[in-house]
C-alpha positions in Angstrom: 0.0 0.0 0.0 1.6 3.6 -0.7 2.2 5.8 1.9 0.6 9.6 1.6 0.1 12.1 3.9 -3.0 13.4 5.2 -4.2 16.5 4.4 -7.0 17.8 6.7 -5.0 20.1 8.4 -4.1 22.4 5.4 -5.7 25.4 4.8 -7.5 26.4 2.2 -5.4 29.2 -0.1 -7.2 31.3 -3.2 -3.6 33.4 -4.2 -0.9 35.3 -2.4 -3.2 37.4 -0.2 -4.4 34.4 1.7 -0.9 32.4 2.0 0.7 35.9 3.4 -2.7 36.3 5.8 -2.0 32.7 7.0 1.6 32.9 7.4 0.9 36.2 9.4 -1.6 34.5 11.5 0.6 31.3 11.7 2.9 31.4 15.7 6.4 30.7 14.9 8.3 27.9 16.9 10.0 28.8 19.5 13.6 28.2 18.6 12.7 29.9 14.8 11.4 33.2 15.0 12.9 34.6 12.8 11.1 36.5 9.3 12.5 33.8 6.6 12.1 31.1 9.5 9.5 28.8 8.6 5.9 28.4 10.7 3.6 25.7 11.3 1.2 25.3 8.2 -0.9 23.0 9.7 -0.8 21.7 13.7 2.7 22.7 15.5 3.8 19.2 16.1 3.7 18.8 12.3 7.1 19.8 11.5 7.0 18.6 7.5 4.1 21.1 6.6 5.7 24.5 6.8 5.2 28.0 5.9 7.7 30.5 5.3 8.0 33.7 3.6 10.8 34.4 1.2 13.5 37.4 0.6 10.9 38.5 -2.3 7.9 38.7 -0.3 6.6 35.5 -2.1 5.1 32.7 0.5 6.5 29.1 0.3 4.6 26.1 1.5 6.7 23.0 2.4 6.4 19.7 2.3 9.4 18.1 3.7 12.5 19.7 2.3 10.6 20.8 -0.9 8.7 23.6 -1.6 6.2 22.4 -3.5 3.7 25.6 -3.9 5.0 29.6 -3.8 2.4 32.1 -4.0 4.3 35.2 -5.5 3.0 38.8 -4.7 2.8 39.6 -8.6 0.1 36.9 -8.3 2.3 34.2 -10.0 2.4 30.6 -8.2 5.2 28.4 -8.7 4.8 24.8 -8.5 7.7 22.7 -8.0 7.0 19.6 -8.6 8.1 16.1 -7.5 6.6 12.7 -8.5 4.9 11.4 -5.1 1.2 10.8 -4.4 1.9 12.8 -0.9 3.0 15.9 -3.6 0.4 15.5 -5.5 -2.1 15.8 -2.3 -0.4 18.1 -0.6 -0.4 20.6 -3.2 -4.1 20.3 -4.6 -4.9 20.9 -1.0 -3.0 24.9 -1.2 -3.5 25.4 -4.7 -6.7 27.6 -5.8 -9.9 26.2 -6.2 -10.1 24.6 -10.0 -6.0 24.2 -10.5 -5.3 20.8 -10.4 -2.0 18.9 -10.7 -0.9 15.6 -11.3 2.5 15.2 -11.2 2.9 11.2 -10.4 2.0 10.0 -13.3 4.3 8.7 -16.3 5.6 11.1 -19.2 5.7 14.3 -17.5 4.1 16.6 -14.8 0.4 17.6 -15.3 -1.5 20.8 -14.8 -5.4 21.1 -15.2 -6.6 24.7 -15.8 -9.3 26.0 -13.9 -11.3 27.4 -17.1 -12.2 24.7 -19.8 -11.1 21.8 -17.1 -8.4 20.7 -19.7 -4.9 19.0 -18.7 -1.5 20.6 -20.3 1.9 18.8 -19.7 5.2 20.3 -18.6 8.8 20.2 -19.7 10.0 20.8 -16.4 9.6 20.1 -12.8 9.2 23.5 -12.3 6.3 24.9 -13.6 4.8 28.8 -13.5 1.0 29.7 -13.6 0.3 33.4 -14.0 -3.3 34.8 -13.3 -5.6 36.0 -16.1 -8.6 37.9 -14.4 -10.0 34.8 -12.4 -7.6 32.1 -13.8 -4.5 30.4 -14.1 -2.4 29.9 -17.1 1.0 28.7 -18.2 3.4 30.4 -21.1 3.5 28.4 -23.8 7.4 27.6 -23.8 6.5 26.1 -20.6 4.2 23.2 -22.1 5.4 20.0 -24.0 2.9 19.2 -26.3 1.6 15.7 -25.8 1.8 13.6 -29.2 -0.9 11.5 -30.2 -0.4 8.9 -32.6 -3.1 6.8 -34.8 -2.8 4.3 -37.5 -3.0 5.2 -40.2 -4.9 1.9 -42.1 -3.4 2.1 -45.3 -0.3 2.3 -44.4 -0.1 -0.2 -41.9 -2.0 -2.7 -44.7 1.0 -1.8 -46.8 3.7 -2.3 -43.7 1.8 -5.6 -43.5 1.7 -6.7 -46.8 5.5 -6.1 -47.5 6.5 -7.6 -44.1 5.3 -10.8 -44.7 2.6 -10.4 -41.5 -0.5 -10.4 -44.2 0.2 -13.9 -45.7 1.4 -15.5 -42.8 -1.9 -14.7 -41.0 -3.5 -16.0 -44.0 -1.6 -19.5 -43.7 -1.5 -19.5 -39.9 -5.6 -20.0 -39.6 -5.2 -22.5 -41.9 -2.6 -23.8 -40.0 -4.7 -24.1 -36.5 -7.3 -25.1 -38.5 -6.0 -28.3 -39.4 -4.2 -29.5 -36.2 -6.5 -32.1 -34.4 -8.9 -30.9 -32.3 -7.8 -30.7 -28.7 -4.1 -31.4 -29.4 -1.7 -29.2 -27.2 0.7 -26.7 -28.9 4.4 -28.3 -28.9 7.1 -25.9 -28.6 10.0 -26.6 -30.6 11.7 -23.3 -31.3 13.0 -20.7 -29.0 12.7 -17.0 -31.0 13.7 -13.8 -29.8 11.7 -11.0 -30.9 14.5 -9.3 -33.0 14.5 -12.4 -34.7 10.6 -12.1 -35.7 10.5 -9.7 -38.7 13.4 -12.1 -40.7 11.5 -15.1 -39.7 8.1 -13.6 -41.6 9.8 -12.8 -44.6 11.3 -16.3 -45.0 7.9 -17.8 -46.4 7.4 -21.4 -44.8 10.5 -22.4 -43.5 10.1 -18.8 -40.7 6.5 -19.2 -40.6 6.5 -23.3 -39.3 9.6 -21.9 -36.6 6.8 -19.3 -35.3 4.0 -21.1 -35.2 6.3 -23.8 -32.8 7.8 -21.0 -30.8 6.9 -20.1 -27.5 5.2 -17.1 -28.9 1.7 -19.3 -30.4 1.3 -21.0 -27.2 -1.5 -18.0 -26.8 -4.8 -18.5 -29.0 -4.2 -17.3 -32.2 -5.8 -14.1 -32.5 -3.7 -13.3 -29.1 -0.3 -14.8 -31.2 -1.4 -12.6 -34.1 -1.8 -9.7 -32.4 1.5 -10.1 -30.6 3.3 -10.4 -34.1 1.4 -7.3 -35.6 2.2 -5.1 -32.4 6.3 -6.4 -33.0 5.9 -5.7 -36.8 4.2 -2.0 -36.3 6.8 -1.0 -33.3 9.3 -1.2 -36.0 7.3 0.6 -38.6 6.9 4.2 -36.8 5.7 5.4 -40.6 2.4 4.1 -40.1 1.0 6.5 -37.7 -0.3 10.0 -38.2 0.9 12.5 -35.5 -1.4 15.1 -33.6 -0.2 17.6 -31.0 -1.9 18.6 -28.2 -1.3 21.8 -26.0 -4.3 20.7 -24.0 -6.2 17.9 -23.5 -9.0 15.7 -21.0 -7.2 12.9 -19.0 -9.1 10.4 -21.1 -7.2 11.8 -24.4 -3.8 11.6 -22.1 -4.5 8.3 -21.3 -5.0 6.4 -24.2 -2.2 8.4 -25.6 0.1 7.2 -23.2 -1.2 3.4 -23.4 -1.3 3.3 -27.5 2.5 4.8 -27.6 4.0 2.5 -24.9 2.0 -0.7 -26.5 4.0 0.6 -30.2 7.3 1.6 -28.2 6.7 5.0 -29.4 7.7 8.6 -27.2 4.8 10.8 -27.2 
């Protein structure tokens, strides 16, 4: 089970006037009074949730040794981010109402904007947000576009036909087909998956060494697939590219499972 921190404690923050109010309001410890000491955030014996204020004016809020929200008194936040679920809670906790990050999930750090409710993805692990009347955006140099990729059928049909993947599905169904009902599937030849596009393109003699490999012990729509997914991550050609400055998680999502499936960096 992952360990994340609790967040019940935290006050609510809507921009720099309410995180310099509460660090105002907060009682120092007593052994750090200091100005650019930090305060308790949330309850005094919780000495990992810290306040501070820093040499600018701007107001940090700590987690650990990282900190992980600044408001800045030009109304800019900073967000620095680090990929933990205990980040990711404690900063939705102190960020405004309708900002939204995500920043322990794979391919980058995620920001959702508190307008259209749409995701955007970061270069770095430090990411700006400067207000626009009653929202938060980020400069575009900021953003890595996320990279969506589709098949594009006719040239995969192509990919397939010239790779020798189209006519050995055609002769392994017949193949199955005629193997006696019930009869278990005999491995005889060991294949490495570099091995698999050479062994396609060899007509029969390949073919008979895949369909004994440890590869078409799986049904064979399963063993098809497998061989079409090995033939296509070497065929990057095949897919048309869209970019995406913003997007819904869903459209992340599937993005991110359709490029690892195809080895591909979107």
């Amino acid at each position: 089970m992952a360990f994340h921190i609790d967040t019940y404690d935290l006050p609510r923050m809507t921009g720099y006037a309410s995180a310099y109010a509460h660090w105002e309001k907060a009682e120092p410890w007593p052994s750090q009074r200091g100005e650019y000491d930090g305060r308790p955030l949330a309850g005094r014996n919780r000495k990992n949730k810290v306040i501070r204020k820093l040499n600018d004016g701007a107001i940090a809020l700590r987690l650990h040794n990282t900190d992980v929200v600044i408001y800045r008194p030009d109304e800019r936040i900073t967000i620095n981010a680090y990929p933990s679920i205990s980040t990711d809670l404690f900063a939705n906790r102190l960020l405004p109402n309708g900002v939204i990050v995500s920043l322990n999930q794979a391919g980058g750090y995620y920001v959702r904007d508190g307008v259209l409710s749409n995701w955007q993805r970061f270069r770095s692990n430090t990411i700006t947000l400067t207000k626009h009347n009653d929202y938060y955006a980020a400069p575009r140099d900021q953003l890595q576009p996320l990279v969506q990729f589709r098949i594009n059928r006719r040239k995969a049909d192509l990919v397939a036909k010239v790779s020798g993947l189209k006519d050995f599905s055609i002769w392994y169904k017949a193949y199955v087909g005629m193997r006696p009902q019930g009869s278990w599937h005999q491995v005889e030849h060991i294949v490495a998956a570099v091995e698999i596009p050479d062994l396609l393109k060899q007509g029969s003699e390949g073919w008979m060494k895949l369909a004994k490999s440890q590869y078409a012990y799986a049904t064979a729509p399963q063993f098809l697939n497998f061989l079409k997914k090995q033939v296509y991550s070497r065929n990057h050609q095949i897919f048309n590219a869209t970019s995406y400055n913003s997007f819904t998680w869903r459209t992340l999502t599937n993005t991110l499972r359709t490029n690892a499936r195809y080895g591909i960096q979107g």
